[in-house]
C-alpha positions in Angstrom: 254.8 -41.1 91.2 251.5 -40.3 89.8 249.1 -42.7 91.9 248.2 -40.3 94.5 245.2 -39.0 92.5 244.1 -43.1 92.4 244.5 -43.7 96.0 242.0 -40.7 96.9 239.6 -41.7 94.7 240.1 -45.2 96.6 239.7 -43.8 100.0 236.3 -41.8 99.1 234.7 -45.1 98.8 236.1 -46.8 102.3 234.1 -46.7 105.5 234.6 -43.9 107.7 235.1 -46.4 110.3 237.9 -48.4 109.7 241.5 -49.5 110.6 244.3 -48.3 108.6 247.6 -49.9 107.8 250.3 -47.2 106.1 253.5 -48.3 105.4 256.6 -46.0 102.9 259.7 -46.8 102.4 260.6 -43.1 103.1 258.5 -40.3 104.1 258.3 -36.9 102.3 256.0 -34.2 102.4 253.6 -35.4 100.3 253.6 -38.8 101.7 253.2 -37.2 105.3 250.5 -34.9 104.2 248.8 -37.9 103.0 249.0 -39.4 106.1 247.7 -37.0 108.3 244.7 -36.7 106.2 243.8 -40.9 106.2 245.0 -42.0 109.7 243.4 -41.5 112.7 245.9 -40.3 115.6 248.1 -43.0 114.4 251.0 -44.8 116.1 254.2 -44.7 114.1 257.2 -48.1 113.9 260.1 -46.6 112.5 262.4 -49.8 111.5 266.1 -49.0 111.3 267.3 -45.6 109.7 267.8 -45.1 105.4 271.5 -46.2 104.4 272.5 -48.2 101.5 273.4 -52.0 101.9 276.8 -52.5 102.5 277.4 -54.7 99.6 277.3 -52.2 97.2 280.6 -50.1 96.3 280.2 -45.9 95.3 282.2 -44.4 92.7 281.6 -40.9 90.5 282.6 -39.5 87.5 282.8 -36.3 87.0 282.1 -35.1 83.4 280.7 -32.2 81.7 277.4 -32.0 80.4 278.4 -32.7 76.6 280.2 -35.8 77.4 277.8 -37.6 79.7 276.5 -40.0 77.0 280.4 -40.6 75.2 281.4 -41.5 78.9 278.4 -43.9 80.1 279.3 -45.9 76.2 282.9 -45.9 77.4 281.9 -47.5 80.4 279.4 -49.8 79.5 282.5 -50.6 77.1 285.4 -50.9 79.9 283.7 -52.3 82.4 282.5 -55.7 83.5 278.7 -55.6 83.9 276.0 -57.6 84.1 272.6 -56.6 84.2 272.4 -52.5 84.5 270.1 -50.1 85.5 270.9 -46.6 84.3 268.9 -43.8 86.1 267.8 -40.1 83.8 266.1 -37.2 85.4 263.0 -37.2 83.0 260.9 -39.3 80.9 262.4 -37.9 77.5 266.3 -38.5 78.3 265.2 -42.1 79.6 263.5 -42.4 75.6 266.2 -41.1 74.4 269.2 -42.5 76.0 267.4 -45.9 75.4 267.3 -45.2 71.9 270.9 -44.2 71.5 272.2 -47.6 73.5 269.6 -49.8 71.1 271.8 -48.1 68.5 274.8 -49.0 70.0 273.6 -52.4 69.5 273.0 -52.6 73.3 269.3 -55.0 74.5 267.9 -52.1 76.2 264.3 -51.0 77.3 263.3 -47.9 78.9 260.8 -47.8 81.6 259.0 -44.1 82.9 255.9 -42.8 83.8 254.1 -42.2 80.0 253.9 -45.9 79.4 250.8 -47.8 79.8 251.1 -50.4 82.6 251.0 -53.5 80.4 253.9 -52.0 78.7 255.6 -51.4 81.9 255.2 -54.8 82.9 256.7 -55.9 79.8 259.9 -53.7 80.3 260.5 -55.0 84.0 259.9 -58.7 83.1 262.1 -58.4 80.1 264.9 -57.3 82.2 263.9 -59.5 84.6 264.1 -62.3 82.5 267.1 -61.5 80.8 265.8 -60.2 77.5 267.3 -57.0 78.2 270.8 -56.0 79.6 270.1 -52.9 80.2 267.0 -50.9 81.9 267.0 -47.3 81.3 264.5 -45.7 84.2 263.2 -42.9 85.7 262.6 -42.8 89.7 259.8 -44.4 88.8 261.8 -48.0 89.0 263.8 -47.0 92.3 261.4 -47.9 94.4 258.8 -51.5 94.7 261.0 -53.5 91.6 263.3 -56.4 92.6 265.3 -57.9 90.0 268.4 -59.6 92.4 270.7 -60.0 89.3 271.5 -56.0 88.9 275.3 -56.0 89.1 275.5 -52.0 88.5 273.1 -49.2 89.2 274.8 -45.8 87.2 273.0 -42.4 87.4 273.2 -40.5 84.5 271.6 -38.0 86.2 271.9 -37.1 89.7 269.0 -37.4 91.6 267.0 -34.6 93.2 267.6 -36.2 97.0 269.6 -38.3 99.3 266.6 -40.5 99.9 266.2 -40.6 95.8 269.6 -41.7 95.9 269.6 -44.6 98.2 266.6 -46.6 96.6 268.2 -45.7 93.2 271.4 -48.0 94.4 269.5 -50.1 96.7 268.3 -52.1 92.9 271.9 -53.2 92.9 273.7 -55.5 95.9 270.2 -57.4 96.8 270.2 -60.6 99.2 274.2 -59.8 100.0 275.6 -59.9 96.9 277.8 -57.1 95.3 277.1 -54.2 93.6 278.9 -51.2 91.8 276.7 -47.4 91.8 278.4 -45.2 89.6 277.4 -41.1 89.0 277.9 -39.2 86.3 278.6 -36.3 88.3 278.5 -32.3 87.2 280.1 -29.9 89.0 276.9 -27.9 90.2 276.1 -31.5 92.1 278.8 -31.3 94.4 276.2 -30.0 97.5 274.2 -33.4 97.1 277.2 -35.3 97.2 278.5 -33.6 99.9 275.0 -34.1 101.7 274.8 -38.1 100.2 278.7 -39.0 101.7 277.2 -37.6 105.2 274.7 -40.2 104.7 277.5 -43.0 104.0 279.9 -41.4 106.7 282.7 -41.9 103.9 283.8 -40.2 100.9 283.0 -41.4 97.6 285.8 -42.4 95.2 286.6 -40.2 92.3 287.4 -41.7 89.2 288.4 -41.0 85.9 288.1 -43.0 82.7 291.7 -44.0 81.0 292.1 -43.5 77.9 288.6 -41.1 77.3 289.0 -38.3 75.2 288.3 -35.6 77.5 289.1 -32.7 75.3 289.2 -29.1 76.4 285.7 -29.9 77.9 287.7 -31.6 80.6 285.2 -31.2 83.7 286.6 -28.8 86.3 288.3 -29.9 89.9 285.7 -30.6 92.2 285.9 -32.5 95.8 284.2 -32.5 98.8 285.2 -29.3 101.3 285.3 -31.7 104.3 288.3 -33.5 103.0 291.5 -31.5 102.3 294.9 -32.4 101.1 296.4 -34.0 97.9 292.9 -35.4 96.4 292.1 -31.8 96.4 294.6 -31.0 93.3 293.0 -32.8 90.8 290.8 -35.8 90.1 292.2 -39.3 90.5 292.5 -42.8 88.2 290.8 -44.9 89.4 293.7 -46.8 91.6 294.3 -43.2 93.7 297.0 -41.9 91.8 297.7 -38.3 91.2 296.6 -37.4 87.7 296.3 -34.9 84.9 296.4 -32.2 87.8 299.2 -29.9 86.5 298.6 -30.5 82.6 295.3 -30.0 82.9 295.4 -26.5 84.8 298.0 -25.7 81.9 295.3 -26.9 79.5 292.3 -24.4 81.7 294.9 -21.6 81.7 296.0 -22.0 77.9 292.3 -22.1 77.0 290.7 -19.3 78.5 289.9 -16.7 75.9 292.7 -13.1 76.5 290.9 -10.5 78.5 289.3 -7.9 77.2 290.0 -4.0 78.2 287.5 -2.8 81.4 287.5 0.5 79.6 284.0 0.8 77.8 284.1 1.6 74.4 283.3 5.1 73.8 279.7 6.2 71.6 280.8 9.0 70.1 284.1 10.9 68.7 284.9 14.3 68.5 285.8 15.7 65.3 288.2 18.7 65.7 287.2 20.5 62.4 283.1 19.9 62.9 280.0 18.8 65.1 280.5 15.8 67.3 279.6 12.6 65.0 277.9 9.6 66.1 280.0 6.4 65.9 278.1 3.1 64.7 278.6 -0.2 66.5 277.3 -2.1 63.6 278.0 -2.8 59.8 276.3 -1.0 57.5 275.1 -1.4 54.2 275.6 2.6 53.9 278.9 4.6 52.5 280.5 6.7 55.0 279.7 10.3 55.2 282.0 12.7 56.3 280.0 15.6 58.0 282.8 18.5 56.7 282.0 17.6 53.0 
């Protein structure tokens, strides 16, 4: 997250002789390469495998792109929370979706990875301290920040990873108490959720909002390959009941623009009484001319 530049510089200035402690939380490539390069035919603890607590409860929402930020209002509006951590893909969204909740009069604060530290600081004791409600993030906050009060953990964007995933809802259900993850969940994401309810050795709940105006951007019917039958027809309320699925797939049909002919259009047309004349595509300014005149 931007401090492997810093701890290089660090170990330039260390003995050559030395022992060396590493501990991660997970270990990618980058954090392996790493490790090959400090440690000295190292011996490696591995402590228990990466899973969520079990405290916390896993729901997503499928939407569409253009609805992501009406949905997360309607939820922040519907649904009992207490202190929230909402997760964005980049720095910018995290500015910006911070801005739009401090519009809709939410006490919000962004924390990512432009900020000066002191500024940081200031964000995660806010929240801490219950200035702020809400704590729009980056990754940079999914790993190293306990706040034991987070009742919900939603990602407004899905994250790149499994492992990503897990310490993004691991800031909610701390020291056994309850917690809710929700996902705003495109359709393209359905591999990683696939790959993340592997992980959890369960499906995750779909759920859609009541009374949200999904409009004819109504996200498509998307559920995981492994688990046939009913759920596949269409996405559920939130209490498992069958809904929307034939209205909406009248609402898909109704929608989709008339084909068009698979015959190309022809260039040119053959005048019977002269030369072939060219045929123009597009308007022009220009009176027609008829070639026989």
């Amino acid at each position: 997250m931007g401090f492997m530049p810093d701890i290089r510089r660090i170990l330039t200035h260390l003995p050559k002789q030395r022992q060396t402690l590493f501990f991660a939380a997970t270990m990618p490539d980058e954090i392996r390469v790493l490790s090959r390069d400090i440690l000295d035919d190292p011996i490696t603890v591995q402590i228990g495998m990466l899973a969520p607590a079990e405290t916390v409860s896993h729901a997503l929402y499928p939407v569409t792109e253009a609805l992501k930020k009406r949905l997360l209002l309607d939820i922040l509006q519907k649904v009992a929370t207490g202190r929230v951590m909402i997760f964005t893909r980049t720095k910018h969204r995290a500015r910006r979706l911070a801005a739009d909740l401090e519009n809709a009069k939410y006490r919000v604060v962004a924390l990512q990875g432009n900020m000066a530290q002191n500024r940081r600081l200031q964000a995660i004791n806010g929240f801490r301290d219950g200035k702020y409600d809400v704590l729009v993030a980056t990754d940079l906050a999914s790993r190293g920040i306990h706040v034991s009060e987070v009742s919900h953990v939603i990602n407004f964007d899905m994250p790149d990873t499994v492992d990503a995933y897990i310490h993004r809802i691991g800031r909610t259900g701390r020291e056994e108490r309850s917690g809710e993850a929700f996902t705003l969940a495109l359709p393209e994401d359905d591999v990683l959720v696939r790959k993340i309810e592997a992980v959890l050795g369960a499906r995750i709940e779909r759920r859609r909002l009541l009374d949200f105006d999904y409009g004819s951007s109504t996200p498509d019917v998307w559920t995981s390959r492994r688990h046939p039958g009913p759920q596949r027809r269409g996405l559920l309320h939130r209490d498992g009941e069958q809904a929307w699925t034939n209205a909406h797939r009248r609402q898909r049909t109704s929608a989709r623009p008339a084909s068009k002919s698979t015959q190309p259009r022809p260039d040119t047309q053959r005048n019977p009484n002269g030369p072939r004349r060219r045929r123009f595509r597009g308007r022009s300014s220009a009176p027609a001319v008829n070639p026989d005149r």
